[in-house]
mmCIF file of the N, C-alpha and C atoms, coordinates in Angstrom:
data_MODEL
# 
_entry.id   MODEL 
# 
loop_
_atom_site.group_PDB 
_atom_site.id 
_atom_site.type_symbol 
_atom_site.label_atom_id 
_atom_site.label_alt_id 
_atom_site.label_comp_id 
_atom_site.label_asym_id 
_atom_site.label_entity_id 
_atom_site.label_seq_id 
_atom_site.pdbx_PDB_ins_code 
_atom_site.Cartn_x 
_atom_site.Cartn_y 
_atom_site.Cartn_z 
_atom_site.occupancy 
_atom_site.B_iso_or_equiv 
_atom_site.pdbx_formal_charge 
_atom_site.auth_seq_id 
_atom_site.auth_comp_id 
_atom_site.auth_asym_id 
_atom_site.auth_atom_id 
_atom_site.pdbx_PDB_model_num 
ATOM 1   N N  . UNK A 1 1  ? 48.446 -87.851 19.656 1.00 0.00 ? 1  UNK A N  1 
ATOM 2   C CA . UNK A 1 1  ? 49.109 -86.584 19.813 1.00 0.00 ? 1  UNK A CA 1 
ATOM 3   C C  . UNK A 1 1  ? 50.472 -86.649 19.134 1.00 0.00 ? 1  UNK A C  1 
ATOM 4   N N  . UNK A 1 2  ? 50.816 -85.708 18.530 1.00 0.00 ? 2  UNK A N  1 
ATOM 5   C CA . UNK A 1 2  ? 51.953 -85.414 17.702 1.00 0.00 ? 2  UNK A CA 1 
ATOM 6   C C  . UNK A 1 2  ? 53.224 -85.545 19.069 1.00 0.00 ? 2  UNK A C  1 
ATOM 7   N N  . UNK A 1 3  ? 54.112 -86.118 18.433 1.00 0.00 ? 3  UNK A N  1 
ATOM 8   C CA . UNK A 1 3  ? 55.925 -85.870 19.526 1.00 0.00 ? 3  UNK A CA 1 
ATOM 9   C C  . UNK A 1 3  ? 56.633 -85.704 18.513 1.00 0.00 ? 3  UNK A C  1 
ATOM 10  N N  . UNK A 1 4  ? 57.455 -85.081 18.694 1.00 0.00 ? 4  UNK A N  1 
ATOM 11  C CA . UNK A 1 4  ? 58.517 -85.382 17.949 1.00 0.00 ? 4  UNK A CA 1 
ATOM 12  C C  . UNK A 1 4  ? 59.567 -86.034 17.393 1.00 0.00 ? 4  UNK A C  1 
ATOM 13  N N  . UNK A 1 5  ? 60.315 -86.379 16.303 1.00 0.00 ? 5  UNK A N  1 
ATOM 14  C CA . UNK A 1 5  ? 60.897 -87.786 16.170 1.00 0.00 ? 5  UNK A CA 1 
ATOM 15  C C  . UNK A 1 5  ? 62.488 -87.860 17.079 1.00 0.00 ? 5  UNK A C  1 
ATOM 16  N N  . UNK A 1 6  ? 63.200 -86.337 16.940 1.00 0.00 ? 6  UNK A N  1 
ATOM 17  C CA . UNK A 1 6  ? 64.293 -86.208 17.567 1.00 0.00 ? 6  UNK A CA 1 
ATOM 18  C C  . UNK A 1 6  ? 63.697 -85.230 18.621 1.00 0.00 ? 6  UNK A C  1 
ATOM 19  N N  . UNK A 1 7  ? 63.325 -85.254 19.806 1.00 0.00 ? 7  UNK A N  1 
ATOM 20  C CA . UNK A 1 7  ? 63.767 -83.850 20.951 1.00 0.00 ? 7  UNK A CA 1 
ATOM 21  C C  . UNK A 1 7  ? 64.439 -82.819 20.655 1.00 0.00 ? 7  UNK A C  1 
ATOM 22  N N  . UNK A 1 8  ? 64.189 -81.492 20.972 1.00 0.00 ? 8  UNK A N  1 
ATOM 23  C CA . UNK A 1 8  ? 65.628 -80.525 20.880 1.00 0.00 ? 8  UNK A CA 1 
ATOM 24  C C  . UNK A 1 8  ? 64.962 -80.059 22.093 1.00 0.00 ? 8  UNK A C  1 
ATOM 25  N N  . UNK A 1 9  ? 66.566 -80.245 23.305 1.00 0.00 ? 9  UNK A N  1 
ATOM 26  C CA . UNK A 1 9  ? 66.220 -79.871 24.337 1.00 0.00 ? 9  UNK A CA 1 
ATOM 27  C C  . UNK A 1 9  ? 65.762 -78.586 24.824 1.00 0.00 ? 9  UNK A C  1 
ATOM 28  N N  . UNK A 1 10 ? 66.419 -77.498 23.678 1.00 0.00 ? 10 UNK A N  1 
ATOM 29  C CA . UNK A 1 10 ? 66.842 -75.952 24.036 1.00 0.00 ? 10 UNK A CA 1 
ATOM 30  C C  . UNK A 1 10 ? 65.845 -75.078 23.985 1.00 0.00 ? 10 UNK A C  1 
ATOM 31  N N  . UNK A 1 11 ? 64.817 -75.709 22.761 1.00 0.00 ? 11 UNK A N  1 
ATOM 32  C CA . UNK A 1 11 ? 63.560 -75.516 22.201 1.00 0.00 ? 11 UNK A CA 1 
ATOM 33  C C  . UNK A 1 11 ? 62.291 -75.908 22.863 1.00 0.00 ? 11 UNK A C  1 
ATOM 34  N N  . UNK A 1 12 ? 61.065 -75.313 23.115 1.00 0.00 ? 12 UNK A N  1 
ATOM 35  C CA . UNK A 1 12 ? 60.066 -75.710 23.795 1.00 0.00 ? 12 UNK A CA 1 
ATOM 36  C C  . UNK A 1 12 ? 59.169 -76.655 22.713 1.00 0.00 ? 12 UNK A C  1 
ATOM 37  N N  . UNK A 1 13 ? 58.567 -77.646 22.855 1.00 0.00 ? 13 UNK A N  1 
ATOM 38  C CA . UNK A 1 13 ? 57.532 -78.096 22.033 1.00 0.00 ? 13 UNK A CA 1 
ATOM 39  C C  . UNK A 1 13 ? 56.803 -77.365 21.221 1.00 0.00 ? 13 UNK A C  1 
ATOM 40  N N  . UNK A 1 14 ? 56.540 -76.160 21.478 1.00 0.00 ? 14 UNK A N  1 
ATOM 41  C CA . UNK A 1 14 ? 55.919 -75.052 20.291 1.00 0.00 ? 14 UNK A CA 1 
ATOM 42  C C  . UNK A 1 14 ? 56.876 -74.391 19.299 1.00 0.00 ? 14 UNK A C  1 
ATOM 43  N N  . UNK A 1 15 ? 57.789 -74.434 19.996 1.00 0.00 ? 15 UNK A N  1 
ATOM 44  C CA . UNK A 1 15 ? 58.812 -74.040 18.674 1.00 0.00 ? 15 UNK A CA 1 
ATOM 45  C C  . UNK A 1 15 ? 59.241 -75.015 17.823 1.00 0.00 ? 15 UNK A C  1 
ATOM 46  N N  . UNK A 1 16 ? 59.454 -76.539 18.256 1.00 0.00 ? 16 UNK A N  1 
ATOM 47  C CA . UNK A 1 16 ? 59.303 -77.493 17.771 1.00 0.00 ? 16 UNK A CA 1 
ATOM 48  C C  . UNK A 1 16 ? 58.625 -77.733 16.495 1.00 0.00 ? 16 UNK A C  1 
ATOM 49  N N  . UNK A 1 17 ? 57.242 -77.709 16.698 1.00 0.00 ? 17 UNK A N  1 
ATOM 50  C CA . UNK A 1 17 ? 56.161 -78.327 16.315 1.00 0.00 ? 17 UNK A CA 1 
ATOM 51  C C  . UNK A 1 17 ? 56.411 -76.633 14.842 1.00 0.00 ? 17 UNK A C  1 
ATOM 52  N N  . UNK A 1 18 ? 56.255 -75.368 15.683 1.00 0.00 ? 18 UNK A N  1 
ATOM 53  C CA . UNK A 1 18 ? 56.336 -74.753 14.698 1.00 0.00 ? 18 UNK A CA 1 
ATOM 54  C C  . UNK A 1 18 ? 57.418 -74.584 13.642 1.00 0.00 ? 18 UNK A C  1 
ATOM 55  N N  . UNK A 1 19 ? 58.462 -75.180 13.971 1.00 0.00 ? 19 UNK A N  1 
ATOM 56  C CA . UNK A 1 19 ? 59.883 -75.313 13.176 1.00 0.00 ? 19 UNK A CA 1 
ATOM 57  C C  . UNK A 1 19 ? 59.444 -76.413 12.007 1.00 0.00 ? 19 UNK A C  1 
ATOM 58  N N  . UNK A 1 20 ? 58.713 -77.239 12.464 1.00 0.00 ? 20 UNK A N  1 
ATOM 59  C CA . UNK A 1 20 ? 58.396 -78.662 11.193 1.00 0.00 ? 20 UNK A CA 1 
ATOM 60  C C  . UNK A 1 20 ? 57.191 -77.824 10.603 1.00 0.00 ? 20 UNK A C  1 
ATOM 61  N N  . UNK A 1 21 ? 56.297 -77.658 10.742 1.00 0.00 ? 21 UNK A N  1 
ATOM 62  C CA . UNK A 1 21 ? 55.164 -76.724 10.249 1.00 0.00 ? 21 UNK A CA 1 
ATOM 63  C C  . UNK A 1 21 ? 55.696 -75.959 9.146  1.00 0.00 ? 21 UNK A C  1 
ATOM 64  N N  . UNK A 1 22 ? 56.671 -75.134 9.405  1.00 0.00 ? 22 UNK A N  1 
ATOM 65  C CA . UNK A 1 22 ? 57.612 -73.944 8.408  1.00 0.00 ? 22 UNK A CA 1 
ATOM 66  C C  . UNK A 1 22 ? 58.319 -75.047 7.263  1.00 0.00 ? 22 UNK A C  1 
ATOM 67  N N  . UNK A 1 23 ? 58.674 -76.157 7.606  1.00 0.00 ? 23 UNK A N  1 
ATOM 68  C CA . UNK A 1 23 ? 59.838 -77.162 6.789  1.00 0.00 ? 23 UNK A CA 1 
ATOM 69  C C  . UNK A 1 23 ? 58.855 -77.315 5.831  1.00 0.00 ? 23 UNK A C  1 
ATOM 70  N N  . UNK A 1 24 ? 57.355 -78.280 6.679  1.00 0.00 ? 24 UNK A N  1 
ATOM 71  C CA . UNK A 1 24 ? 56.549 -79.008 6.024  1.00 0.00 ? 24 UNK A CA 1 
ATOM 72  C C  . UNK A 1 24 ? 56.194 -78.047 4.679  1.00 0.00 ? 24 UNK A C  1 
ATOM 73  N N  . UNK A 1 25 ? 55.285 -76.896 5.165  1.00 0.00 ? 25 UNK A N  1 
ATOM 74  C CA . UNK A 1 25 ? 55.758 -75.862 4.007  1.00 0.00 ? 25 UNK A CA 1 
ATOM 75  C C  . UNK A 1 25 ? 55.608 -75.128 2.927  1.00 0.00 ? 25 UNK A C  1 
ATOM 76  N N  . UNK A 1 26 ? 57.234 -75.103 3.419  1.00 0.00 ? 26 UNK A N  1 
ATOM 77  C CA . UNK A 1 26 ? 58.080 -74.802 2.604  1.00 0.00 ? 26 UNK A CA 1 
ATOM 78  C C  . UNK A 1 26 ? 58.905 -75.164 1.785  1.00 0.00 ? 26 UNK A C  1 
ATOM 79  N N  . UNK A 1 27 ? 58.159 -76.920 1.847  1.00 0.00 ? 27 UNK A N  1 
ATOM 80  C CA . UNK A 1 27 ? 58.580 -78.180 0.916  1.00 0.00 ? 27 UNK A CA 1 
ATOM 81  C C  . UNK A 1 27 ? 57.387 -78.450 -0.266 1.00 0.00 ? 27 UNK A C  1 
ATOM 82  N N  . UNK A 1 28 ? 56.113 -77.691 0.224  1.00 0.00 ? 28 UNK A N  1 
ATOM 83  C CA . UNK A 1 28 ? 54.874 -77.586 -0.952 1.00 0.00 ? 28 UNK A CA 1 
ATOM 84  C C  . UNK A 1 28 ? 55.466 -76.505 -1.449 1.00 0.00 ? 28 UNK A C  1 
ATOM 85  N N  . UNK A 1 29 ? 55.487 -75.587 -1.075 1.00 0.00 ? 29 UNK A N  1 
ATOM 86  C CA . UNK A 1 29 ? 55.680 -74.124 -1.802 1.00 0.00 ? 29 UNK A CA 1 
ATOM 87  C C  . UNK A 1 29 ? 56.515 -74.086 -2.579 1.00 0.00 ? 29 UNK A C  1 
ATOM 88  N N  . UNK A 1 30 ? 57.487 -74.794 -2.644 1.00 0.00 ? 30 UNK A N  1 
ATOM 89  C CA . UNK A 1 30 ? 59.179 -74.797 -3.147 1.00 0.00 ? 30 UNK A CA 1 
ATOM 90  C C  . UNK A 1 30 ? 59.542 -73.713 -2.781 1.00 0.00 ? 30 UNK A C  1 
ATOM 91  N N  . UNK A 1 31 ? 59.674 -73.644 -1.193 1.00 0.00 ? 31 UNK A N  1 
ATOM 92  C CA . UNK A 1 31 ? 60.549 -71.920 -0.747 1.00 0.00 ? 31 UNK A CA 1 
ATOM 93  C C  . UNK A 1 31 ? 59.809 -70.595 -0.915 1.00 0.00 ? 31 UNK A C  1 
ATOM 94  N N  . UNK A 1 32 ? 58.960 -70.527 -1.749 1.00 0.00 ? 32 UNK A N  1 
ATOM 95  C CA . UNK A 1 32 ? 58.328 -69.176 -2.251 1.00 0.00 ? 32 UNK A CA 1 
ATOM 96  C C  . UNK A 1 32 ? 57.128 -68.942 -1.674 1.00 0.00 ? 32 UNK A C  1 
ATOM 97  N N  . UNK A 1 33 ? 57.672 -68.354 -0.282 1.00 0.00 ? 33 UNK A N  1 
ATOM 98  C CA . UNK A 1 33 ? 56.600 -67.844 0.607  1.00 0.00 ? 33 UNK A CA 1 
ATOM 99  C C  . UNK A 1 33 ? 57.415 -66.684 1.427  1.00 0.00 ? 33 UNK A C  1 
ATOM 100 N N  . UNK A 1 34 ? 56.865 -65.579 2.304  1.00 0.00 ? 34 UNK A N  1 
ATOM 101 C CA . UNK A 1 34 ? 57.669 -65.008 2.795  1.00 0.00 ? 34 UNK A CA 1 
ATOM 102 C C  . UNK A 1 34 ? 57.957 -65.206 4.277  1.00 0.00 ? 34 UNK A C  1 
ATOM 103 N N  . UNK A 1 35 ? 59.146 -65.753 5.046  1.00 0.00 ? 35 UNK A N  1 
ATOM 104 C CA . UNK A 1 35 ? 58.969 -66.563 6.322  1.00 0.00 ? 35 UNK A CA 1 
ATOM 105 C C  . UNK A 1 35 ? 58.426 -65.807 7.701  1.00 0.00 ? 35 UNK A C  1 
ATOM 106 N N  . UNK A 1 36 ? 58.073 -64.048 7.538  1.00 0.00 ? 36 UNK A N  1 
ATOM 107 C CA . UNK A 1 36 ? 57.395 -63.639 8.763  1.00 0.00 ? 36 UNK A CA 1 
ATOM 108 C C  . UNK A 1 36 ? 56.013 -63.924 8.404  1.00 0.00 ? 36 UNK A C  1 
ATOM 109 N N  . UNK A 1 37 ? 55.740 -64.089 6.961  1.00 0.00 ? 37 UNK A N  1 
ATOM 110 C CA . UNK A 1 37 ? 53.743 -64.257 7.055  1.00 0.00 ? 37 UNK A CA 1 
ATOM 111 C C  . UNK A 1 37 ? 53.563 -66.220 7.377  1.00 0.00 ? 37 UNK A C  1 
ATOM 112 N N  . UNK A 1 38 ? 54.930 -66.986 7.209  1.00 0.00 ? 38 UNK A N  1 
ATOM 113 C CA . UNK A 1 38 ? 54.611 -68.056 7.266  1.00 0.00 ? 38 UNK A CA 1 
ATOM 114 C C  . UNK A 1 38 ? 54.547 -68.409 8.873  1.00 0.00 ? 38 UNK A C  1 
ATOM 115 N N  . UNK A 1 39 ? 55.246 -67.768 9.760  1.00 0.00 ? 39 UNK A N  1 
ATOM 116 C CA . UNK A 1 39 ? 55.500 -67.761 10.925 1.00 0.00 ? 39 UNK A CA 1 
ATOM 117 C C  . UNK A 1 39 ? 54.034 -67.366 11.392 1.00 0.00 ? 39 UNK A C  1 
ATOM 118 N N  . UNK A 1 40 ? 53.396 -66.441 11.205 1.00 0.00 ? 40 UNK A N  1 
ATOM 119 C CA . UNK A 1 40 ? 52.260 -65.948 11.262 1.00 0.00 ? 40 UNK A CA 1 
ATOM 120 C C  . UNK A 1 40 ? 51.161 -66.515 10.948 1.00 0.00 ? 40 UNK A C  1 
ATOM 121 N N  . UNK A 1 41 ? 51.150 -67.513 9.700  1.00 0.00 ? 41 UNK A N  1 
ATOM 122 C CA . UNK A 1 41 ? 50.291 -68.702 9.231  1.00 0.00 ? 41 UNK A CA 1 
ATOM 123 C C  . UNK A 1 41 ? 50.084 -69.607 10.575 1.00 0.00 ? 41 UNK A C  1 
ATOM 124 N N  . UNK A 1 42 ? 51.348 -69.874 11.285 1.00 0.00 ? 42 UNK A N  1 
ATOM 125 C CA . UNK A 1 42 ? 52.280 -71.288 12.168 1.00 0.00 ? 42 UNK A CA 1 
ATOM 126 C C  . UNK A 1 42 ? 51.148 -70.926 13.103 1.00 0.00 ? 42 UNK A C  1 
ATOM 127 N N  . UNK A 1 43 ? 52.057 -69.797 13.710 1.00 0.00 ? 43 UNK A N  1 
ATOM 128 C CA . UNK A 1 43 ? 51.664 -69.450 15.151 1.00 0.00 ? 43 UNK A CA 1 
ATOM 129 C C  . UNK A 1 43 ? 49.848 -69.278 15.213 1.00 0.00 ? 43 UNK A C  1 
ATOM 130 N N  . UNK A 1 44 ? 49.334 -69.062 13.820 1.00 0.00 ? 44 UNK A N  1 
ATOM 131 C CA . UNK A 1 44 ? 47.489 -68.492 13.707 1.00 0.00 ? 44 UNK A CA 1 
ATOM 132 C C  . UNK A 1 44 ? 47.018 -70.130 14.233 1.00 0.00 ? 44 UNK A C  1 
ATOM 133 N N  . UNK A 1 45 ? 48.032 -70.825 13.441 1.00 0.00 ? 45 UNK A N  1 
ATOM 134 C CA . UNK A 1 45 ? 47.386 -72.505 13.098 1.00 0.00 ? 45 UNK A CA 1 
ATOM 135 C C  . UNK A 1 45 ? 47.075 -73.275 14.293 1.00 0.00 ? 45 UNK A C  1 
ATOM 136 N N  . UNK A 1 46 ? 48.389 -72.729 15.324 1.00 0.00 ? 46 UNK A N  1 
ATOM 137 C CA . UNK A 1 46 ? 48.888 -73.801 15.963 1.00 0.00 ? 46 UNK A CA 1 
ATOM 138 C C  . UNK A 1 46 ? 47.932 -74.348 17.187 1.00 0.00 ? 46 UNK A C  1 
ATOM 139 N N  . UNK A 1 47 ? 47.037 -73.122 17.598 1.00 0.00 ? 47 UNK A N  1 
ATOM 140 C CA . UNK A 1 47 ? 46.299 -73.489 18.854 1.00 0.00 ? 47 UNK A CA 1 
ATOM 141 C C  . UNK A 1 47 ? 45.165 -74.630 18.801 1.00 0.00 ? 47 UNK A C  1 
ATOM 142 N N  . UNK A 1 48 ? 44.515 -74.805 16.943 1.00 0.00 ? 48 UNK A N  1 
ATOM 143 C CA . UNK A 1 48 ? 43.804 -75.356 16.763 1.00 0.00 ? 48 UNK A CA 1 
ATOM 144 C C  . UNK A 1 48 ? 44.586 -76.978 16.343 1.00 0.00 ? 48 UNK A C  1 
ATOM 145 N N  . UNK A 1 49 ? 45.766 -76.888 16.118 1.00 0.00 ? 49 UNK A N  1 
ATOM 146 C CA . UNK A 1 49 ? 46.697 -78.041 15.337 1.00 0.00 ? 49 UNK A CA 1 
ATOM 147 C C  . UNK A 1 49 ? 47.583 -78.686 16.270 1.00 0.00 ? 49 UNK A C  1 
ATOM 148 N N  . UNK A 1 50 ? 47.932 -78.090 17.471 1.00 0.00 ? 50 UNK A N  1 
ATOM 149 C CA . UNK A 1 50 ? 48.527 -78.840 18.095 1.00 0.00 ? 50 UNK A CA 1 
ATOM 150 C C  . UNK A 1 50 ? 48.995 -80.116 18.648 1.00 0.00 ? 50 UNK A C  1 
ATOM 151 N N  . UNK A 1 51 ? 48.064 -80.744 18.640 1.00 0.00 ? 51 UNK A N  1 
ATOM 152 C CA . UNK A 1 51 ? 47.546 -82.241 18.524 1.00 0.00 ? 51 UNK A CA 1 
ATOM 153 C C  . UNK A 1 51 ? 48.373 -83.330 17.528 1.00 0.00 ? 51 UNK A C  1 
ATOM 154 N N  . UNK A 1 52 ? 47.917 -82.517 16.215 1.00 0.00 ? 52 UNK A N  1 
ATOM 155 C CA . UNK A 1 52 ? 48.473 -82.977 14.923 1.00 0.00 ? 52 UNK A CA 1 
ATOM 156 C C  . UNK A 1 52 ? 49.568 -82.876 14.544 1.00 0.00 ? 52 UNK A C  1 
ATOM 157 N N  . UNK A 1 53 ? 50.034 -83.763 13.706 1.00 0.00 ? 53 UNK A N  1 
ATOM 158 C CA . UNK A 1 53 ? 51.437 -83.843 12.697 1.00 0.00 ? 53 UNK A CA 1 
ATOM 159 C C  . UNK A 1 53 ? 51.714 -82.760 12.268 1.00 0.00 ? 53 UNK A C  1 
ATOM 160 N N  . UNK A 1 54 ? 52.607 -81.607 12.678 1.00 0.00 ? 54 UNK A N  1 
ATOM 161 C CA . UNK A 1 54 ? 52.969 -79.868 11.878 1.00 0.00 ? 54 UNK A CA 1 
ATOM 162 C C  . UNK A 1 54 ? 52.730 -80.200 10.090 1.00 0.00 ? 54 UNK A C  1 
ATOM 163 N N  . UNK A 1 55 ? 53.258 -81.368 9.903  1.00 0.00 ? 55 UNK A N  1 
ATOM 164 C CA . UNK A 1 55 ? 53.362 -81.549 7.785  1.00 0.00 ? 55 UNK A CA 1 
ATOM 165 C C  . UNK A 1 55 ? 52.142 -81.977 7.752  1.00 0.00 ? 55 UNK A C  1 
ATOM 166 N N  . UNK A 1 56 ? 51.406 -82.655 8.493  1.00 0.00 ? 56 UNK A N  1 
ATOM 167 C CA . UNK A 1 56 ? 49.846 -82.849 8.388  1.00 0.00 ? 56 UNK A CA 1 
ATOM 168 C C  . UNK A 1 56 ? 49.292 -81.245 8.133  1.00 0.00 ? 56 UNK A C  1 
ATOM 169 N N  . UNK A 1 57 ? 49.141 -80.783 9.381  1.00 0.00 ? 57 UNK A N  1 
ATOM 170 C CA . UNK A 1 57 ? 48.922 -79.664 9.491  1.00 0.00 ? 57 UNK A CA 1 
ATOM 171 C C  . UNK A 1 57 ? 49.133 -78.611 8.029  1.00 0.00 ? 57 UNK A C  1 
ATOM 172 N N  . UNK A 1 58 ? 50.100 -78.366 8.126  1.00 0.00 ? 58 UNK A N  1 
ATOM 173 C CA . UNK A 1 58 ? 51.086 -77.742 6.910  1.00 0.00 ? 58 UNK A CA 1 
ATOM 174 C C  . UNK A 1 58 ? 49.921 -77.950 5.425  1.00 0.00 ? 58 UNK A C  1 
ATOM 175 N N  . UNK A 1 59 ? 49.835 -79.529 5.568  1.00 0.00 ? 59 UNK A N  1 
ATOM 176 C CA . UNK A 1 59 ? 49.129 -79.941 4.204  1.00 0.00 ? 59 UNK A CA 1 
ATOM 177 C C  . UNK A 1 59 ? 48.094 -79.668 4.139  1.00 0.00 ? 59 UNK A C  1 
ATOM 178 N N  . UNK A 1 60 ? 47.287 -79.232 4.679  1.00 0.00 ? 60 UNK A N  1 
ATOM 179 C CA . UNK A 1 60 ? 46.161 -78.793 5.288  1.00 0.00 ? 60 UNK A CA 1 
ATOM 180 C C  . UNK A 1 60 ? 45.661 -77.323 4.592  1.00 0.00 ? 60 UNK A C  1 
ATOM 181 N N  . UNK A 1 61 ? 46.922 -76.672 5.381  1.00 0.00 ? 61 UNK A N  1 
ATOM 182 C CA . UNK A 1 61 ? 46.822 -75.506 5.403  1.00 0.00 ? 61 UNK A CA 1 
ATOM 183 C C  . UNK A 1 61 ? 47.474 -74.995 3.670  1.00 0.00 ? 61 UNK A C  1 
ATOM 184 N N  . UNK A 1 62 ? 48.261 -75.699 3.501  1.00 0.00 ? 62 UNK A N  1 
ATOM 185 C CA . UNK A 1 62 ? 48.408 -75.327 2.111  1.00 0.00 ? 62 UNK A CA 1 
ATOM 186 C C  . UNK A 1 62 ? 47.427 -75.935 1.179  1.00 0.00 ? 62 UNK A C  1 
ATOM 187 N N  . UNK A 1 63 ? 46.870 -76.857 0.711  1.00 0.00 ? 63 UNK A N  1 
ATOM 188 C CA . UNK A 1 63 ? 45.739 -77.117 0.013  1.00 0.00 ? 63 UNK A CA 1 
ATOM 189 C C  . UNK A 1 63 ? 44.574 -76.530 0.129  1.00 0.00 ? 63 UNK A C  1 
ATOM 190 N N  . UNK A 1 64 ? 44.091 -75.644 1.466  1.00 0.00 ? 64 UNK A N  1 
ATOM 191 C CA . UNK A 1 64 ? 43.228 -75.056 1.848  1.00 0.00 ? 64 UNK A CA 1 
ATOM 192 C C  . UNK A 1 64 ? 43.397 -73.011 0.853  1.00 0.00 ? 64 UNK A C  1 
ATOM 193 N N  . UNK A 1 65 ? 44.709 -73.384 1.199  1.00 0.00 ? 65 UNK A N  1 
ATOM 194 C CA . UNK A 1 65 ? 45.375 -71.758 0.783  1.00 0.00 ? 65 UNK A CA 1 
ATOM 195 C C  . UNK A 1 65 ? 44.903 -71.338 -0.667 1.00 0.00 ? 65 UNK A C  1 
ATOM 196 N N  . UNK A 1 66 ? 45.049 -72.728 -1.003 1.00 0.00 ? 66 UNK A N  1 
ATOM 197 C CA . UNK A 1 66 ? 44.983 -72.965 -2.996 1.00 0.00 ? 66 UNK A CA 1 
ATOM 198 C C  . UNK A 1 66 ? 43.866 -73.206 -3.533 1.00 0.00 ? 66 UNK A C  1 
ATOM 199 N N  . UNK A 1 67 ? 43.124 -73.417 -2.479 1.00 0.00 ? 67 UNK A N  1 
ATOM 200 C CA . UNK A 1 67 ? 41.644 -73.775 -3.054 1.00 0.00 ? 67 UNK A CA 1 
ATOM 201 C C  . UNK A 1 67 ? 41.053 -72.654 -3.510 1.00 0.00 ? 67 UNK A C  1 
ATOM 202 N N  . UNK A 1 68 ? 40.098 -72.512 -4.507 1.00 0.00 ? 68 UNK A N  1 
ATOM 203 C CA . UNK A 1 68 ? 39.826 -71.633 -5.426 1.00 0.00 ? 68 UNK A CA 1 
ATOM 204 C C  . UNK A 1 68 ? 37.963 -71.657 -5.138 1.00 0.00 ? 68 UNK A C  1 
ATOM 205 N N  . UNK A 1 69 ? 37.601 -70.451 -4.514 1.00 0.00 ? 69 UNK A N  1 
ATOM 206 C CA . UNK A 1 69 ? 35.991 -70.173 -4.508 1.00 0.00 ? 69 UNK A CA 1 
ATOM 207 C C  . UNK A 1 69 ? 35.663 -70.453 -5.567 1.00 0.00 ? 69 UNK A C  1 
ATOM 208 N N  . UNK A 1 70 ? 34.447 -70.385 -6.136 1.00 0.00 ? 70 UNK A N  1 
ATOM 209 C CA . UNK A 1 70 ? 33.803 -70.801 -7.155 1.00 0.00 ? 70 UNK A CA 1 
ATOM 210 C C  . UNK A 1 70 ? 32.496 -69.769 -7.109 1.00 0.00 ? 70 UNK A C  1 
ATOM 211 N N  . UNK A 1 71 ? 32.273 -69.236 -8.089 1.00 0.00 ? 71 UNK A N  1 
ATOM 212 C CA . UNK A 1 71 ? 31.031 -67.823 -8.085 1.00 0.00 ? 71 UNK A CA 1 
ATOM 213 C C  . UNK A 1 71 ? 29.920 -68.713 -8.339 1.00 0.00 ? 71 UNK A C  1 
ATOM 214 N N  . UNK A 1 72 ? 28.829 -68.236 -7.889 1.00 0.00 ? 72 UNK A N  1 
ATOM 215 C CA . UNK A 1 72 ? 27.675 -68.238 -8.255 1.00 0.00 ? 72 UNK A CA 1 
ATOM 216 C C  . UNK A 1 72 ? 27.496 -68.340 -9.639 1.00 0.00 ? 72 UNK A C  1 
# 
């Protein structure tokens, strides 16, 4: 199960987890995403990802994003 490396007391573990998720990223993307659909990516991800590393996660979800169907 994923913890975190520093605690933030103020913050619940889901905001946590979704705060590194947004970093993780928004370190593939180089920034160029818009942060209410990425928040929206987070929060879609998180019930199934929770468990996992958010930049795991993240990597996941961005290589998945980019993947390209292929036609018949």
């Amino acid at each position: 199960m994923w913890k975190p490396q520093k605690p933030v007391v103020i913050a619940g573990r889901k905001e946590m987890w979704l705060n590194e998720f947004a970093h993780g990223y928004l370190d593939l993307c180089n920034d160029e995403v818009d942060g209410e659909w990425l928040r929206g990516l987070a929060l879609t991800l998180y019930p199934l990802n929770s468990h996992r590393a958010p930049r795991e996660a993240a990597k996941v979800a961005y290589v998945t994003r980019h993947y390209e169907m292929r036609g018949d």
